[in-house]
C-alpha positions as CSV (number, residue, x, y, z in Angstrom):
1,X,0.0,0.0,0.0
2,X,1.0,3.3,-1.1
3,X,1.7,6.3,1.2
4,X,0.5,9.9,1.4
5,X,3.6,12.0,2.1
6,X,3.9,15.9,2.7
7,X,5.4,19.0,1.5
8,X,6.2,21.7,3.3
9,X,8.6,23.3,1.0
10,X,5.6,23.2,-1.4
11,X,5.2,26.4,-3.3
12,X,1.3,27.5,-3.9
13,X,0.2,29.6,-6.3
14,X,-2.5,31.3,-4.2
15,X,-0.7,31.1,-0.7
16,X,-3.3,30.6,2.5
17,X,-4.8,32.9,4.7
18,X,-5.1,32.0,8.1
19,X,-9.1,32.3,7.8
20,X,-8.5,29.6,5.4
21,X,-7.3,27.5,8.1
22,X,-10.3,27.3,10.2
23,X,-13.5,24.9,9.0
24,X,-16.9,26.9,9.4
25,X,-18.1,24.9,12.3
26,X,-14.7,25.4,14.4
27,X,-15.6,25.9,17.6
28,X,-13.2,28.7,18.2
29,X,-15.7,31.0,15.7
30,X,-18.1,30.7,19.0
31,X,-15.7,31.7,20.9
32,X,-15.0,34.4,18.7
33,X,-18.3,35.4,18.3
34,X,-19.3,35.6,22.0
35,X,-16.4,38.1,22.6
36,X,-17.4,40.0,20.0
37,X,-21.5,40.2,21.1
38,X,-19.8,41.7,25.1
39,X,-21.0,45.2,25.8
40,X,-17.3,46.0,27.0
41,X,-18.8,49.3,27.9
42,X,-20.7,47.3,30.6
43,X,-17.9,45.0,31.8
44,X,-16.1,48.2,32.4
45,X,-12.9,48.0,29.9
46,X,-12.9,51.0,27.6
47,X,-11.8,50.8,23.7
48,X,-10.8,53.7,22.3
49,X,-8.8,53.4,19.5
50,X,-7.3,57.2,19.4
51,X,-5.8,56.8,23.3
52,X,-2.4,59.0,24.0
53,X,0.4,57.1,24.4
54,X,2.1,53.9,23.8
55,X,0.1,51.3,21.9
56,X,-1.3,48.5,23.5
57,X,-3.2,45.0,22.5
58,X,-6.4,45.2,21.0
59,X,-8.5,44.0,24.8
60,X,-11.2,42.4,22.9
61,X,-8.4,39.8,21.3
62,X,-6.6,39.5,25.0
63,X,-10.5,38.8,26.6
64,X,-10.9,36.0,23.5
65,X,-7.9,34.6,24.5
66,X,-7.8,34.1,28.0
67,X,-11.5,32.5,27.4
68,X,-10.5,30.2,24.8
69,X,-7.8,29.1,26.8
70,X,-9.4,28.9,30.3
71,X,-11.6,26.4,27.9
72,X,-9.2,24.2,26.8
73,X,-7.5,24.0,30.7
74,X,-4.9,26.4,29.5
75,X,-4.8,29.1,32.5
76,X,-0.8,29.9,32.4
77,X,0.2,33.4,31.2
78,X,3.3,31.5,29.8
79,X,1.1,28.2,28.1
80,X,-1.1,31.0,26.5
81,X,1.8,32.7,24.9
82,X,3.1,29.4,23.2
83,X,-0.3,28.5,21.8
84,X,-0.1,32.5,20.8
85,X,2.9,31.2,18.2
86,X,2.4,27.2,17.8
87,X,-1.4,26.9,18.0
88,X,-3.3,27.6,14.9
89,X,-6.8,28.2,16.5
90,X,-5.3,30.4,19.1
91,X,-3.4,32.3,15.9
92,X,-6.3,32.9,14.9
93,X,-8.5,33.8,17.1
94,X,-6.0,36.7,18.2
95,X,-5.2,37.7,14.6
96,X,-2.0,36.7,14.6
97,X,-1.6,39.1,17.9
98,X,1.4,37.4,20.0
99,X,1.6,38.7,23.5
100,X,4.6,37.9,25.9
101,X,3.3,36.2,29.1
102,X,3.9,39.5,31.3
103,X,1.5,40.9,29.1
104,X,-1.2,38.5,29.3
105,X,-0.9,38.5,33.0
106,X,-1.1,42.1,33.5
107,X,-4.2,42.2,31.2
108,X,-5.8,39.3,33.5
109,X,-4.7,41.2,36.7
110,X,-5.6,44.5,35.8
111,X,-9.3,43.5,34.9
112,X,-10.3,41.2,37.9
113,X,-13.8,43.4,37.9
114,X,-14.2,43.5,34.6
115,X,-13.7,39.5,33.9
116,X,-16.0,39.2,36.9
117,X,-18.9,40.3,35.0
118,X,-18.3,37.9,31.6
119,X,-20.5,35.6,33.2
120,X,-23.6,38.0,33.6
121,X,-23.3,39.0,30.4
122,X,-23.4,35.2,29.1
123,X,-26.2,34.5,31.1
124,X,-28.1,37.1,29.7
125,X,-27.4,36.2,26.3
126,X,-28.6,32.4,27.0
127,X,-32.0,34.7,28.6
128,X,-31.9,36.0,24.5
129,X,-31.5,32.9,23.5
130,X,-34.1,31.4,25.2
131,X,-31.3,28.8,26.5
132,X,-32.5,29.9,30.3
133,X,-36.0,29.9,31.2
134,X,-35.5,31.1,35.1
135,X,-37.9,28.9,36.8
136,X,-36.2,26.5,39.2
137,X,-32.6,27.2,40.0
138,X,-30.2,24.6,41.6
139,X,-27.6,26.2,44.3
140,X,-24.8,24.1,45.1
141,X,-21.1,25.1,46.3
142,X,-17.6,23.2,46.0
143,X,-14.0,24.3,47.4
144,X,-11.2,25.1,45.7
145,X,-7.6,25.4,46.8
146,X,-6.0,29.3,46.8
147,X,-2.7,30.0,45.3
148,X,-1.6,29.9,48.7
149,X,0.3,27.6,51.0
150,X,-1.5,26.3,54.5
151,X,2.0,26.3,55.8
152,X,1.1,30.4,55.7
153,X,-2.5,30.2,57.8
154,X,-2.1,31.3,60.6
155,X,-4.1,30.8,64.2
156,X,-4.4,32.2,67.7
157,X,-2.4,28.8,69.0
158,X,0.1,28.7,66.3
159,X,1.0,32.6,66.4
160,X,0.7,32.7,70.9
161,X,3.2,29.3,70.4
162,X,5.7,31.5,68.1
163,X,5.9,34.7,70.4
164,X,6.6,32.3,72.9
165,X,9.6,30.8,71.0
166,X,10.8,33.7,70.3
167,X,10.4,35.6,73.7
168,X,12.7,32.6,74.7
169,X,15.0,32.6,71.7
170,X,15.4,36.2,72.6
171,X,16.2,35.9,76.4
172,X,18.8,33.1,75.3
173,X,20.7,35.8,72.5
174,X,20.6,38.6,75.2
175,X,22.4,36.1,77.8
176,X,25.0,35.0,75.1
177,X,25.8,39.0,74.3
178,X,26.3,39.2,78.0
179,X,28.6,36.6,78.4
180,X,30.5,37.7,75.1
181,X,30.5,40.9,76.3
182,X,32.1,39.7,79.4
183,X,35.0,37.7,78.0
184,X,35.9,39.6,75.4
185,X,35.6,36.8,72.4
186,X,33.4,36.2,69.6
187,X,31.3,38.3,67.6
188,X,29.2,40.8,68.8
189,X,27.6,41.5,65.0
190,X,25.9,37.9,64.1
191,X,24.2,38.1,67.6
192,X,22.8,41.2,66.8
193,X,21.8,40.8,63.6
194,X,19.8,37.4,64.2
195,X,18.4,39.8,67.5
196,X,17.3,42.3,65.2
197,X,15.5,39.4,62.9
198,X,13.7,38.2,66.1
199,X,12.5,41.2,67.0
200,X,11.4,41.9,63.8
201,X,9.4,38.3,63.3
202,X,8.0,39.2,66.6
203,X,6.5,42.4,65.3
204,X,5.0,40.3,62.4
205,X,3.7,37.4,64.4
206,X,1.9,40.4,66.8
207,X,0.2,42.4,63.6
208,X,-1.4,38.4,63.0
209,X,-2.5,38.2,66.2
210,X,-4.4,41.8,65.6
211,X,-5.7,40.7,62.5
212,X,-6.7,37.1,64.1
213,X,-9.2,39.2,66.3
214,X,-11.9,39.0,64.5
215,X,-11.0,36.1,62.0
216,X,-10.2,32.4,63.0
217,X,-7.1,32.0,60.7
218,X,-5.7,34.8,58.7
219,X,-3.0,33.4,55.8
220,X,0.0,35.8,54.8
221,X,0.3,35.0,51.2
222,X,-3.3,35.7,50.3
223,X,-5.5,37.1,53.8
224,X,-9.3,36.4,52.0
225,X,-8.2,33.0,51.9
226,X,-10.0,30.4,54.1
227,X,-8.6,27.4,56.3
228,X,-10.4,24.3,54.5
229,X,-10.5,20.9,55.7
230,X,-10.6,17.3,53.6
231,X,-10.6,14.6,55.6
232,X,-7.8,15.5,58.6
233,X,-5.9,17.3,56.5
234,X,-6.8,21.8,56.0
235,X,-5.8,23.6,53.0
236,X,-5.8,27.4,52.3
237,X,-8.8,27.6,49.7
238,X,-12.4,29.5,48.9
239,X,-15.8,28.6,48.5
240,X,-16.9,28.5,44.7
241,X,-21.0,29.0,44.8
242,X,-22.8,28.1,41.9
243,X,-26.4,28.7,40.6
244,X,-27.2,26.7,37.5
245,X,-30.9,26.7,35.6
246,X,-33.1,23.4,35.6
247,X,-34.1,24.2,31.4
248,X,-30.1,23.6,29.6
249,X,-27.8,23.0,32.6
250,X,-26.5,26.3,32.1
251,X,-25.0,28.0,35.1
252,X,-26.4,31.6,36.0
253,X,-24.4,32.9,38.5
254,X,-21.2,32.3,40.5
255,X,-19.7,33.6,43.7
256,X,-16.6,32.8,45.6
257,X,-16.6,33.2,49.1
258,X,-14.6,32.6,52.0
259,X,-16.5,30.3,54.2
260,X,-15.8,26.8,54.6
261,X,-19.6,26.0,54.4
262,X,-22.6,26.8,52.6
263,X,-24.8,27.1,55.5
264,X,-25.2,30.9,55.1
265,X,-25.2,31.2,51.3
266,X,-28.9,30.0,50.1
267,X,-30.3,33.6,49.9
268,X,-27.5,35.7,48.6
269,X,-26.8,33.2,46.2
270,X,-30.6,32.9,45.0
271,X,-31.2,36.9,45.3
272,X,-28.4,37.1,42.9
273,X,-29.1,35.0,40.4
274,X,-32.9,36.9,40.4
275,X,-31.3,39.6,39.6
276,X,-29.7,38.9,36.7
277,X,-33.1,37.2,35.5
278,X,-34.9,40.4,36.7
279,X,-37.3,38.3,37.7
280,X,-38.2,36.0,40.8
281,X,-37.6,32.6,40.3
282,X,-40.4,30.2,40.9
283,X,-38.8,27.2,42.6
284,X,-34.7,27.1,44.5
285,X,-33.7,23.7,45.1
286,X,-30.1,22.9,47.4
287,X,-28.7,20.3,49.6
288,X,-28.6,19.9,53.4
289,X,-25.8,21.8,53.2
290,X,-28.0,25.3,52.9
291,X,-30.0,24.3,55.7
292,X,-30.5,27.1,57.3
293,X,-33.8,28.3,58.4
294,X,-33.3,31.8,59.0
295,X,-31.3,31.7,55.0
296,X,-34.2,29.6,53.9
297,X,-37.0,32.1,55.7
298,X,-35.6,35.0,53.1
299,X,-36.2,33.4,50.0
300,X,-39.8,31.6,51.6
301,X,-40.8,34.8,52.1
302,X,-40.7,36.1,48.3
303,X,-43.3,33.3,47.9
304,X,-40.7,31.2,46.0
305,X,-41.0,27.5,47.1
306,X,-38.0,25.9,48.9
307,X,-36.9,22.2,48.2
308,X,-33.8,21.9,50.9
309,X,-33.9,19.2,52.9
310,X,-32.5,19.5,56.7
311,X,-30.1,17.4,58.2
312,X,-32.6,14.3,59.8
313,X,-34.1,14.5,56.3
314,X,-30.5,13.9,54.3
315,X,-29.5,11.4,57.0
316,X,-33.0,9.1,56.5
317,X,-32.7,7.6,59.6
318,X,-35.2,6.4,61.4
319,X,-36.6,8.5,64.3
320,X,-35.8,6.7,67.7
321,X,-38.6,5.7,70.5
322,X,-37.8,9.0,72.1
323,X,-36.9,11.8,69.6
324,X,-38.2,15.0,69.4
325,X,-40.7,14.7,67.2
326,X,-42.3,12.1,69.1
327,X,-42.7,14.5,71.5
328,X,-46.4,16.7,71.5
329,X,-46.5,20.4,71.2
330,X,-48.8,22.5,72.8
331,X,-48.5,25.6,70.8
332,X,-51.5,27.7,72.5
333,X,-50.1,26.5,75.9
334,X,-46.4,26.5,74.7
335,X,-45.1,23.1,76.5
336,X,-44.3,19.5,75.4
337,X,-45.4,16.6,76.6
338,X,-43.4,13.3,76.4
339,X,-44.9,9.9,75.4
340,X,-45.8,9.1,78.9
341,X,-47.9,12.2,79.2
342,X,-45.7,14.3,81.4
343,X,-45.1,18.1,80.2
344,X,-41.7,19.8,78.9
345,X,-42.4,23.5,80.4
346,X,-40.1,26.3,78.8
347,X,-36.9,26.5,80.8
348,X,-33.9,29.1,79.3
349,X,-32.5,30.2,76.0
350,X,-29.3,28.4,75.2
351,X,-26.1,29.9,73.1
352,X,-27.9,29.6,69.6
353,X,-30.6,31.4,70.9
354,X,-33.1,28.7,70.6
355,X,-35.7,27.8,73.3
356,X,-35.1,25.1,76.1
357,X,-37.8,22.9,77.6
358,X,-37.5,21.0,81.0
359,X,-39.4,18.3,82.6
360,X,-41.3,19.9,85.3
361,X,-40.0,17.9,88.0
362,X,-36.6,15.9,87.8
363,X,-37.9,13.0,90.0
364,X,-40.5,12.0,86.8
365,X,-37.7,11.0,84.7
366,X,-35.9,9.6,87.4
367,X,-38.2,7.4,88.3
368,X,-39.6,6.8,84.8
369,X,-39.5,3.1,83.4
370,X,-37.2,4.5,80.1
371,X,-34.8,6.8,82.3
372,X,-31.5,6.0,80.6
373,X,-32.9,5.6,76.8
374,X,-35.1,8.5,76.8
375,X,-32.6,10.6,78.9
376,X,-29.4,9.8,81.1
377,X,-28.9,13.1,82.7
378,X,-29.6,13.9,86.6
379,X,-31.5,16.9,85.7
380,X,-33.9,15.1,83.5
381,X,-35.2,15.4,79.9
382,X,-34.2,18.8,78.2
383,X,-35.9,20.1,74.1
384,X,-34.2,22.6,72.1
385,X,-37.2,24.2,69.8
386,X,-35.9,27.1,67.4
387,X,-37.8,30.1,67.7
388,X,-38.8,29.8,64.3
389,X,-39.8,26.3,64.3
390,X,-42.9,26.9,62.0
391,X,-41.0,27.4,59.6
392,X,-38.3,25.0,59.9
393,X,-41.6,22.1,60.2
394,X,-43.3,23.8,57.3
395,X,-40.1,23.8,55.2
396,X,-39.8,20.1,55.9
397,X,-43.0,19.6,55.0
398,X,-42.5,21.2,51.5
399,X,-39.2,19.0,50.5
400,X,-41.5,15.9,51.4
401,X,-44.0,16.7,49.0
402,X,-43.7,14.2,45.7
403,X,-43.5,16.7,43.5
404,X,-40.6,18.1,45.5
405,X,-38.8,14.7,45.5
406,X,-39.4,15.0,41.6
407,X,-37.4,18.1,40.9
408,X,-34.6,17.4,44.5
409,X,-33.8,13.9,41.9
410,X,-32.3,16.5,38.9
411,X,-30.7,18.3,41.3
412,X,-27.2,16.6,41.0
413,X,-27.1,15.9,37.6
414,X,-27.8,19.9,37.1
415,X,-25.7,21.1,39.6
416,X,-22.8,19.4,40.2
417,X,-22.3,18.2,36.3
418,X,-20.9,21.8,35.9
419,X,-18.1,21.3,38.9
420,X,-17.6,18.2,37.1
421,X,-16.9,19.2,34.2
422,X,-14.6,22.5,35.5
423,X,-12.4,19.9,38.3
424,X,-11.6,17.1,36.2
425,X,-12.3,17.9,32.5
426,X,-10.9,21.3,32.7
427,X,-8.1,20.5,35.5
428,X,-9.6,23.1,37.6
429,X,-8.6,22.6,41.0
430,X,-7.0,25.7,42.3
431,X,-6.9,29.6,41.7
432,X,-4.1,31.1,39.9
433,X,-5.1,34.4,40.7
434,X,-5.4,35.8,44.7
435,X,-7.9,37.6,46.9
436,X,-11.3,37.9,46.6
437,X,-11.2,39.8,43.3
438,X,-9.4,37.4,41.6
439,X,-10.6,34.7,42.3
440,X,-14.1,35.9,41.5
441,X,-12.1,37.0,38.0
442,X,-11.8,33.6,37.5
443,X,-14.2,31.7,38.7
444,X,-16.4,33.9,36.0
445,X,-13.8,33.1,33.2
446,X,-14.4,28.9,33.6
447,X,-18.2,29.5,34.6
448,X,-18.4,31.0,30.9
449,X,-16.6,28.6,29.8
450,X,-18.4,26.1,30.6
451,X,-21.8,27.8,29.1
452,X,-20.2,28.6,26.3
453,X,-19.8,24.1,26.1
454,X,-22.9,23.6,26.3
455,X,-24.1,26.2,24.2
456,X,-22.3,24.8,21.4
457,X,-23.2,21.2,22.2
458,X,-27.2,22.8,21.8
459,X,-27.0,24.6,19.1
460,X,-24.1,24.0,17.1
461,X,-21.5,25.7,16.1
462,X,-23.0,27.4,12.9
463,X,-26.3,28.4,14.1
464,X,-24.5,29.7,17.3
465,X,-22.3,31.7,15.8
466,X,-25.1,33.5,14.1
467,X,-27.6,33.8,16.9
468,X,-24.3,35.8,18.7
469,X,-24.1,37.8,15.9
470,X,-27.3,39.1,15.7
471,X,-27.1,40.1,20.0
């Protein structure tokens, strides 16, 4: 069998243009095409053409660029520039533009708020395109380690045990200078010198401590960081929220916070992504996670129905003998009563602020038949009921409804497909960029990205491309 050899000393008689290069339904012309529908008026980066002053790259190629590659899992300044010269899709997508890696860097750092705001523009574009409907939204979080090292987080025990190390290591150099000084031998200079770097660390160690006032752990190489832990390991990292749409998949909004749990992001998370609809939503849908009733009470009250299910509900255990719920409320008399008929009266407030009930006299459960399964301490049998328990039983109530269960069963194959898809397809599994800005910067860039996927898979690369054109 014959073979098919090449030429690259072939001389054409019509030589190639680089737009010749590209088939029509490349996706790189959707990428193209999306950077090219932005309002970069609204994201904040101005293009003026007649500036003063030394030129610069053109930002709408530098934005296409930086998406493109945060699609394909390329995210360093330095991998960018070598696809800039060796990758034909990149060469043309930028023109034939081929800037150094300081330069895409700066561009990337420079824009953090501007980048952060890619993602609202897709969405609305998928609202044009009739991609997002709006109607139940899926919440969901997932951590994500910061361009920071957990060797740098810092606590109140860690930083009290270094001033203590070095009040000692301090006392110990003053005591050799003494004894130098005495005899008359050695150096005088290296002792000061490492004094003068104790005294210095000890400085630094005490502006943590003022910083770890209000804060649990503060990290020096990027301070919005959060201390994270994975099994009995911590990491420095954020919190990457995402709000995807039941209709495509498509996610809506992102936020990065620094919080180590989700329990207080349902309602900012949900208000946001209304706003970008300009609408309410009709139904928000998250795990135990979000179970928060005061965060859950915010959006319940905007009449937009709640599927989260609290913790007892995620664990589906069974209730035992002598739970809580088995337990009677009187709510016009406001007292319990326990399974042998005695009452729980209303006792104290504890630290969450939640109401305490106690057996009205000790010697009941004491001398009760179950003492020891129902309750082992001396005082006798104790409730917590939130002050808002309505609501908490009412939201319950809701998330066991079938046609809850329906829409709680899509809820991971919406949700967490996209964190899929951004961790391990992607190679997403840490910030390049640090603080809160950044990382927000980014977490925009790969959200898009990820639309931008699925948008393509949809619609295809053709009639994409010319939906975008007509934004």
């Amino acid at each position: 069998m014959a073979y098919r050899y090449g030429n690259r000393y072939q001389i054409k008689l019509l030589p190639q243009s680089i737009e010749d290069c590209i088939a029509s339904d490349d996706p790189v012309r959707a990428y193209d095409a999306f950077a090219e529908a932005l309002d970069f008026r609204e994201l904040g980066i101005t293009l003026d053409s007649h500036k003063i002053g030394n030129s610069e790259y053109y930002p709408k190629a530098m934005l296409k660029l930086l998406v493109y590659g945060y699609s394909y899992g390329i995210r360093s300044s330095r991998k960018l520039e070598r696809a800039c010269h060796h990758n034909l899709s990149f060469i043309w997508l930028t023109s034939s533009l081929k800037p150094d890696h300081k330069t895409i860097a700066e561009y990337r750092r420079k824009n953090k708020e501007a980048l952060a705001q890619v993602l609202r523009q897709c969405a609305k574009i998928c609202i044009k395109l009739n991609l997002i409907e709006g109607n139940t939204l899926f919440v969901d979080g997932t951590k994500i380690r910061a361009n920071a090292s957990i060797k740098n987080t810092w606590t109140k025990e860690k930083a009290q045990k270094a001033l203590k190390h070095i009040d000692e290591r301090i006392s110990d150099l003053l005591t050799q200078c003494d004894v130098i000084d005495e005899a008359e031998q050695g150096s005088l200079v290296t002792m000061d010198k490492e004094l003068k770097d104790q005294k210095t660390l000890k400085s630094k160690i005490k502006g943590i401590l003022q910083e770890l006032k209000e804060e649990e752990s503060f990290n020096t190489t990027d301070p919005d960081c959060t201390r994270i832990k994975k099994g009995k390991n911590f990491y420095g990292g954020f919190n990457f929220q995402s709000t995807v749409d039941n209709k495509k998949g498509l996610i809506l909004s992102t936020d990065v916070v620094n919080e180590a749990n989700d329990v207080n992001q349902f309602a900012s998370q949900i208000n946001k992504a209304n706003q970008i609809l300009g609408k309410k939503c009709k139904t928000a849908v998250a795990d135990s996670g979000y179970a928060s009733t005061d965060e859950l009470e915010k959006i319940d009250k905007q009449e937009i129905k709640v599927i989260v299910p609290s913790k007892r509900q995620a664990s589906k255990k069974e209730l035992s003998l002598f739970a809580k719920e088995r337990f009677t409320y009187d709510l016009k008399n406001d007292y319990y009563i326990c399974p042998k008929g005695h009452k729980l009266i209303p006792y104290r407030l504890n630290k969450e602020n939640n109401r305490v009930y106690k057996i009205t006299d000790k010697k009941i459960c004491l001398s009760c038949p179950h003492y020891g399964v129902c309750t082992k301490s001396p005082t006798g049998r104790t409730i917590s009921r939130l002050l808002k328990e309505e609501v908490r039983q009412k939201l319950e109530a809701q998330y066991e409804e079938p046609s809850s269960q329906e829409i709680y069963k899509l809820r991971k194959q919406k949700v967490e497909l996209p964190f899929g898809h951004i961790k391990y397809n992607l190679k997403f599994d840490s910030f390049l960029l640090r603080g809160l800005k950044g990382v927000k910067a980014e977490a925009s860039i790969i959200s898009t990205c990820f639309d931008l996927v699925r948008m393509i898979t949809l619609l295809g690369v053709p009639a994409l491309v010319k939906e975008l054109n007509t934004c």
